[in-house]
C-alpha positions as CSV (number, residue, x, y, z in Angstrom):
1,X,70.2,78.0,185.5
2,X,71.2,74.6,184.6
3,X,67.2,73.6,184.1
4,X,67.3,76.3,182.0
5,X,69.7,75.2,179.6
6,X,68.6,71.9,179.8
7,X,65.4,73.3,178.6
8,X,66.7,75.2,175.7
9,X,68.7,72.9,174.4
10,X,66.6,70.0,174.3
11,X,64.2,73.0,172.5
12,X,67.0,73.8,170.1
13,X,67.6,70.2,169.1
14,X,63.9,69.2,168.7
15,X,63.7,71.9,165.8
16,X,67.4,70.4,164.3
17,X,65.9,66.6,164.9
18,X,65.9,64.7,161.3
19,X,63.7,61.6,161.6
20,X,63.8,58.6,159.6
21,X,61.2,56.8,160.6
22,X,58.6,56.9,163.4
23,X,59.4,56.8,167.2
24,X,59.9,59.2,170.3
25,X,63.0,59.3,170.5
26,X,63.0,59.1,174.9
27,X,61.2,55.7,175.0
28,X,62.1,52.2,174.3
29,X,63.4,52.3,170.4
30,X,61.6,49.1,169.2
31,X,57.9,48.8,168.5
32,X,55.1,45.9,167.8
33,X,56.7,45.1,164.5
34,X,60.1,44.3,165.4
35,X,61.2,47.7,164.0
36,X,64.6,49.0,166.4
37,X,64.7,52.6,165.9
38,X,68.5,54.0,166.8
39,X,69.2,58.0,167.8
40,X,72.1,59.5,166.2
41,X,73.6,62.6,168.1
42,X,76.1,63.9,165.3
43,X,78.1,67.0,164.8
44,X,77.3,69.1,161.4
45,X,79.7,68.4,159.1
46,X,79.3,64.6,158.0
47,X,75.2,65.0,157.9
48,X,76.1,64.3,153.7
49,X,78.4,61.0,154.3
50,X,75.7,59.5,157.0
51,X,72.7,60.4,154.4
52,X,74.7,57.4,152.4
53,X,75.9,55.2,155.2
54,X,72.7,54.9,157.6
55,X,70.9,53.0,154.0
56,X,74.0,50.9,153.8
57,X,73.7,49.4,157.1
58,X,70.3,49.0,157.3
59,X,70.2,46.7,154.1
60,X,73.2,45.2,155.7
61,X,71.7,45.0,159.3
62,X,68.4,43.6,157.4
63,X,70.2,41.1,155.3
64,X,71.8,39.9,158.3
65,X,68.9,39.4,160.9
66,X,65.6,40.3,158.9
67,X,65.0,43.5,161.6
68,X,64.4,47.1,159.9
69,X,66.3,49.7,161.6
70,X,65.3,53.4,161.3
71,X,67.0,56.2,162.4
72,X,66.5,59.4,164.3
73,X,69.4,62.3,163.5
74,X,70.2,65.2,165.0
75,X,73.4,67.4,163.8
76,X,74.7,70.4,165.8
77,X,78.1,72.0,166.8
78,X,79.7,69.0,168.5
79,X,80.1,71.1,171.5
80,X,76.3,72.1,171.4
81,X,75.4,68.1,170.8
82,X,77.9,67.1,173.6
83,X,75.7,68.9,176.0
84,X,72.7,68.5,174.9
85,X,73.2,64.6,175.4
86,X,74.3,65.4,178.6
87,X,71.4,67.5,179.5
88,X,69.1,64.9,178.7
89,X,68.4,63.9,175.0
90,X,68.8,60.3,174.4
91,X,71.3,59.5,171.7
92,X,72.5,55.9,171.6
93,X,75.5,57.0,169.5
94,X,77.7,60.1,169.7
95,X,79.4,61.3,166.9
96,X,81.5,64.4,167.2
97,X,84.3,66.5,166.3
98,X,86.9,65.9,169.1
99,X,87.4,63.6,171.7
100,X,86.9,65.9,174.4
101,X,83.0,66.1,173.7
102,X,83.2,62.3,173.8
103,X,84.8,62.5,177.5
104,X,82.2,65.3,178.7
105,X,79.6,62.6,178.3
106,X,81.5,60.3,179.5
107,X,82.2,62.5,182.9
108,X,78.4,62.3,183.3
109,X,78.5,58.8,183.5
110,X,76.7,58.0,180.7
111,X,79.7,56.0,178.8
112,X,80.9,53.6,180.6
113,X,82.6,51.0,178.9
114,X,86.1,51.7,177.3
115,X,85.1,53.6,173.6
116,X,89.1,53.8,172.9
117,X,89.1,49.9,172.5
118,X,87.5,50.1,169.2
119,X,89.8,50.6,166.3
120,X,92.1,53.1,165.7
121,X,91.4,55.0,169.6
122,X,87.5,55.0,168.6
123,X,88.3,57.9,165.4
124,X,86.4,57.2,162.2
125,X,87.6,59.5,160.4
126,X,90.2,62.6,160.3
127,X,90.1,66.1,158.4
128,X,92.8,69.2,158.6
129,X,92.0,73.0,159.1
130,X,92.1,74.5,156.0
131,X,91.6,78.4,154.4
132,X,88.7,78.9,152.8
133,X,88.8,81.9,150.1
134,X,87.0,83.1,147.0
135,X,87.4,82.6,143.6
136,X,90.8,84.2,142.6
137,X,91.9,84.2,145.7
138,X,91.4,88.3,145.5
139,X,92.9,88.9,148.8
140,X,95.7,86.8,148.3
141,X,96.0,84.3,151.1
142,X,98.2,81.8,150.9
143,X,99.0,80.8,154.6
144,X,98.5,81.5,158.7
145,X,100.2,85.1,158.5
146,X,97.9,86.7,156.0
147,X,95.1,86.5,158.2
148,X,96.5,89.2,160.1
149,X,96.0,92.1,157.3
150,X,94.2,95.1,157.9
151,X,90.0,95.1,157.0
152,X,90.2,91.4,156.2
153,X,86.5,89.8,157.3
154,X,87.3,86.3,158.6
155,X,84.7,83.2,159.6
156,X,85.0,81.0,162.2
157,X,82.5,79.2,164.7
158,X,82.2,79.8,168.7
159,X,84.2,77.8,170.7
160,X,81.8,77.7,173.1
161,X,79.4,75.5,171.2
162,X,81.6,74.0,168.1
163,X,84.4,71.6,168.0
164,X,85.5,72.7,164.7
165,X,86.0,76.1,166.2
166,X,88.2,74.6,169.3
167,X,90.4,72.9,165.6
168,X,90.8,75.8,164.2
169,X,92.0,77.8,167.4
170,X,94.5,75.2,167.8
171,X,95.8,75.0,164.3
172,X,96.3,79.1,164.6
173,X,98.0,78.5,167.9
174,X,100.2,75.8,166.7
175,X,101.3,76.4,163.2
176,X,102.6,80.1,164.9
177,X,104.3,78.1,168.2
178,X,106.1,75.7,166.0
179,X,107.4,78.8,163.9
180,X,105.5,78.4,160.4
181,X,103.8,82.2,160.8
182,X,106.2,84.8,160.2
183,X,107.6,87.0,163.1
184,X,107.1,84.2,165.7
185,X,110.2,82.5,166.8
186,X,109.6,78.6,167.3
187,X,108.4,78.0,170.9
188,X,107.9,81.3,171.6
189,X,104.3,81.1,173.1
190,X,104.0,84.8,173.9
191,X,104.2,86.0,170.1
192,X,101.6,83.1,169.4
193,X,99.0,84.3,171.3
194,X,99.8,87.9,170.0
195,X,99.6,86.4,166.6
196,X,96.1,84.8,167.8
197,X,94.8,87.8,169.3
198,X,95.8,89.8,165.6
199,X,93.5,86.7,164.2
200,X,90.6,86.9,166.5
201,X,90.5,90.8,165.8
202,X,89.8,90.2,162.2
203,X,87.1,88.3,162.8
204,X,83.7,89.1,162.0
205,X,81.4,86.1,162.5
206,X,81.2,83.4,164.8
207,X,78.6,81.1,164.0
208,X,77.4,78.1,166.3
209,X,79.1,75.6,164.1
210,X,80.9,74.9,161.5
211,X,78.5,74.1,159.1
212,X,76.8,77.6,159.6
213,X,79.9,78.8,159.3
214,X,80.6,77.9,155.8
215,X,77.1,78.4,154.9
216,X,77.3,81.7,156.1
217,X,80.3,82.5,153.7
218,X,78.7,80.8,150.6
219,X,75.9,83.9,150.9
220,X,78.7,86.0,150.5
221,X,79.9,86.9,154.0
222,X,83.6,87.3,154.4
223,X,86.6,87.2,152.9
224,X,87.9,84.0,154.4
225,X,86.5,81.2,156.2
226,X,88.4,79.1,158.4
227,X,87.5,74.9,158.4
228,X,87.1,71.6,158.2
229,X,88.7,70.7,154.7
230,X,85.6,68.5,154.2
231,X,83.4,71.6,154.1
232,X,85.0,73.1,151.5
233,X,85.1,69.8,149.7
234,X,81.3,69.5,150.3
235,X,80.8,72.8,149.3
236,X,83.4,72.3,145.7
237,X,81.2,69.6,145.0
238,X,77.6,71.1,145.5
239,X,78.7,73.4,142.8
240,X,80.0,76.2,145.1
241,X,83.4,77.8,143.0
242,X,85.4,79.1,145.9
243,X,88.9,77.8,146.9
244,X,90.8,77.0,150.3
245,X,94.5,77.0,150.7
246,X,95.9,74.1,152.9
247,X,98.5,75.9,155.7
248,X,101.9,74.4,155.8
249,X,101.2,73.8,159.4
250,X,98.0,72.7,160.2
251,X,96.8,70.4,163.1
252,X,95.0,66.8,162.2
253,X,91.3,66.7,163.1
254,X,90.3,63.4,164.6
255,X,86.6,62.4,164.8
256,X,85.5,60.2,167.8
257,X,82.5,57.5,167.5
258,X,81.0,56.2,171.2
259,X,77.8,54.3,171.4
260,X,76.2,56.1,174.5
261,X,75.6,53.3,177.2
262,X,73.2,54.7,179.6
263,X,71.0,55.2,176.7
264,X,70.7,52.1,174.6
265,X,70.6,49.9,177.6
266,X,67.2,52.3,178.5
267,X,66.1,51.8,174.9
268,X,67.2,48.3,174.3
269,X,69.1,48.9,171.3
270,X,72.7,48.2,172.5
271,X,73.3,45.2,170.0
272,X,71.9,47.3,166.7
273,X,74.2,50.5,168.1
274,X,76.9,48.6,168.5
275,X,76.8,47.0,165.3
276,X,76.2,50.0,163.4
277,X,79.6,51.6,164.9
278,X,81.3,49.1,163.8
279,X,80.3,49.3,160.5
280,X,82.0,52.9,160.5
281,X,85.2,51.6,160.1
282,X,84.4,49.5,156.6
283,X,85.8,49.5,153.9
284,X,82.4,50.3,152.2
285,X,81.3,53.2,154.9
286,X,84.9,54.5,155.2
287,X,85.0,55.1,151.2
288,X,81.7,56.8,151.8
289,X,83.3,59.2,154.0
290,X,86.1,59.8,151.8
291,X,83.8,61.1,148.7
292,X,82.5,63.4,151.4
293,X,85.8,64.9,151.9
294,X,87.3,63.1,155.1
295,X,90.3,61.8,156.0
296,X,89.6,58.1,156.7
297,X,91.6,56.1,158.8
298,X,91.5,52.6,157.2
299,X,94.9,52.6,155.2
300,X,93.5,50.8,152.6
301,X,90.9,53.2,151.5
302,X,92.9,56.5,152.4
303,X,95.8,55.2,149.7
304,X,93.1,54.6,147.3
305,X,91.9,58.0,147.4
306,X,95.5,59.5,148.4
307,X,95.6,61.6,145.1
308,X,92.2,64.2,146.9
309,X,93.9,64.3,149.8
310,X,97.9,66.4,149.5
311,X,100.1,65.7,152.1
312,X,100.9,68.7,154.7
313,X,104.6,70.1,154.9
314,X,104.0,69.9,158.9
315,X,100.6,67.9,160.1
316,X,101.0,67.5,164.3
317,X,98.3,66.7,166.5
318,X,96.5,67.4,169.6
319,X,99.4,65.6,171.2
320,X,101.2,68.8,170.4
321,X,99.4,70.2,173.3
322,X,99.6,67.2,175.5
323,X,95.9,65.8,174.6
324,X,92.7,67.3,175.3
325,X,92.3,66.7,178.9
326,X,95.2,69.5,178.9
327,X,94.4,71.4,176.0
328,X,90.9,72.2,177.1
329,X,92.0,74.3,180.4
330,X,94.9,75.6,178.8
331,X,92.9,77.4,176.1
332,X,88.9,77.1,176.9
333,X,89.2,77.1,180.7
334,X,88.2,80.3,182.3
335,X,91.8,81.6,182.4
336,X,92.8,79.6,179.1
337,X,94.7,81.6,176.0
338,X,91.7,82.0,173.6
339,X,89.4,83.1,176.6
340,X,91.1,85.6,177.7
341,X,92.7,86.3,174.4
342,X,89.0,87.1,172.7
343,X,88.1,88.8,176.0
344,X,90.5,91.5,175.7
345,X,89.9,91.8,171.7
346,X,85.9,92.7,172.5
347,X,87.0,94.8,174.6
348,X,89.4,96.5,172.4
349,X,86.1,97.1,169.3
């Protein structure tokens, strides 16, 4: 089984591989010219923002040694990605949603230097979960509880292979356990898995990540999606006229970076990887995720662009939960809330 799914993953991400440049992307990355070629394992949501970054280092990375750099890409669910870099595909850097796809990789012993050494705990860059409704807002939701009305059609990716999916399944959880959905006391943990499993059974399509999730609602699927608030800024800029609500309560997003070690020490290409994470958390690369509807975390740049971003009347954290090492068994584990809370709602259609 497992050669199985290391087979059809490593399938699946050949067809999603972007390629800038020439190069197999399981050899040594740099040919007779000089040219370093560097593998970028990324989760879907910032494909836009590294479009713009990846030229800006490589002018930079030129400019300051005379080598070209080109780049190899692949974007799936950050769960998906996760394992597929564990099952074998050779990305030198890992980008993803949440840091627990970060620490699978790093289980497998393919990270082994420190990656929460680099600044801010390795995240480059934050988002919020966020409502996601059509123009007019013609089934009037305004927060958490109104997800639970009768015939509403609701979007939201697998768990199973997206991060953004694990986000949003927390932010229900929370916002209800820390008493911003109606009829859940605070702290009352059996009402807010009821109010998750009256969620979960309005549900209609769970997509493999979040960016097919959104995509998915733009061709007219749904009533409501629930995401990143960087899709929905994505999409509000591509020309797409729906709208999304921000929750009172909402959890913040935070998007690890980890050059994988195993990988550019087989591909020579630690000192370009290296470089180019670093270059994340730039002024110049951190403004480029902001137009793209992040959260940044250099101060500087998120007050500049403070005015796109509205503060939340109650932002809390995967702390909430006491961090992802006990967040993922609590509710992903095979006896964890949201298993066995969408368990029993397939068995209830």
């Amino acid at each position: 089984m497992d050669r199985l799914y290391r087979f059809l993953v490593l399938g699946a991400l050949a067809l999603g591989l972007v390629a800038c440049g020439s190069g197999n992307p399981t050899t040594v990355s740099t040919d007779a010219s000089g040219t370093v070629t560097l593998i970028l394992g990324a989760y879907t949501t910032p494909r836009e923002a590294y479009a713009e970054i990846i030229p800006l280092f490589r002018d930079a990375w030129k400019s300051k040694t005379g080598q070209d750099v080109q780049f190899q890409e692949s974007y799936l669910g950050s769960g998906a990605q996760s394992r597929a870099i564990v099952a074998g595909f050779e990305a030198d850097i890992a980008a993803l949603s949440l840091e627990a796809d970060i620490t699978r990789i790093q289980d497998a012993g393919l990270i082994t230097h420190d990656w929460r050494s680099k600044p801010y705990n390795g995240i480059v860059t934050t988002s919020i979960v966020v409502l996601v409704v059509r123009k007019g807002n013609p089934k009037h939701i305004q927060d958490w509880d109104d997800l639970t009305q009768p015939g509403l059609s609701i979007l939201t990716p697998n768990p199973k292979t997206s991060g953004g999916a694990m986000w949003n399944i927390l932010a229900l959880y929370g916002a209800a356990l820390r008493g911003f959905v109606e009829g859940v006391p605070p702290g009352d943990e059996a009402a807010a898995r009821e109010f998750l499993k009256a969620v979960l059974k309005n549900v209609s399509v769970m997509d493999k990540g979040a960016r097919e999730s959104i995509t998915n609602f733009e061709k007219g699927v749904g009533d409501v999606a629930i995401t990143y608030e960087n899709e929905a800024l994505v999409g509000q800029q591509s020309g797409q006229d729906y709208e999304f609500i921000i929750p009172r309560s909402t959890i913040l997003i935070e998007n690890p970076v980890a050059v994988v070690d195993t990988y550019v020490d087989r591909h020579g290409t630690r000192q370009v990887a290296e470089a180019f994470v670093d270059f994340l958390w730039t002024p110049e690369a951190q403004r480029v995720f902001a137009r793209h509807g992040l959260r940044v975390v250099d101060p500087q740049v998120a007050q500049e662009m403070a005015d796109r971003y509205p503060p939340v009347t109650d932002l809390f954290t995967i702390d909430a939960f006491g961090g992802w090492a006990k967040a993922m068994p609590a509710f992903f584990g095979e006896d964890g809330i949201y298993t066995q809370v969408i368990e029993e709602v397939q068995r209830q259609k």
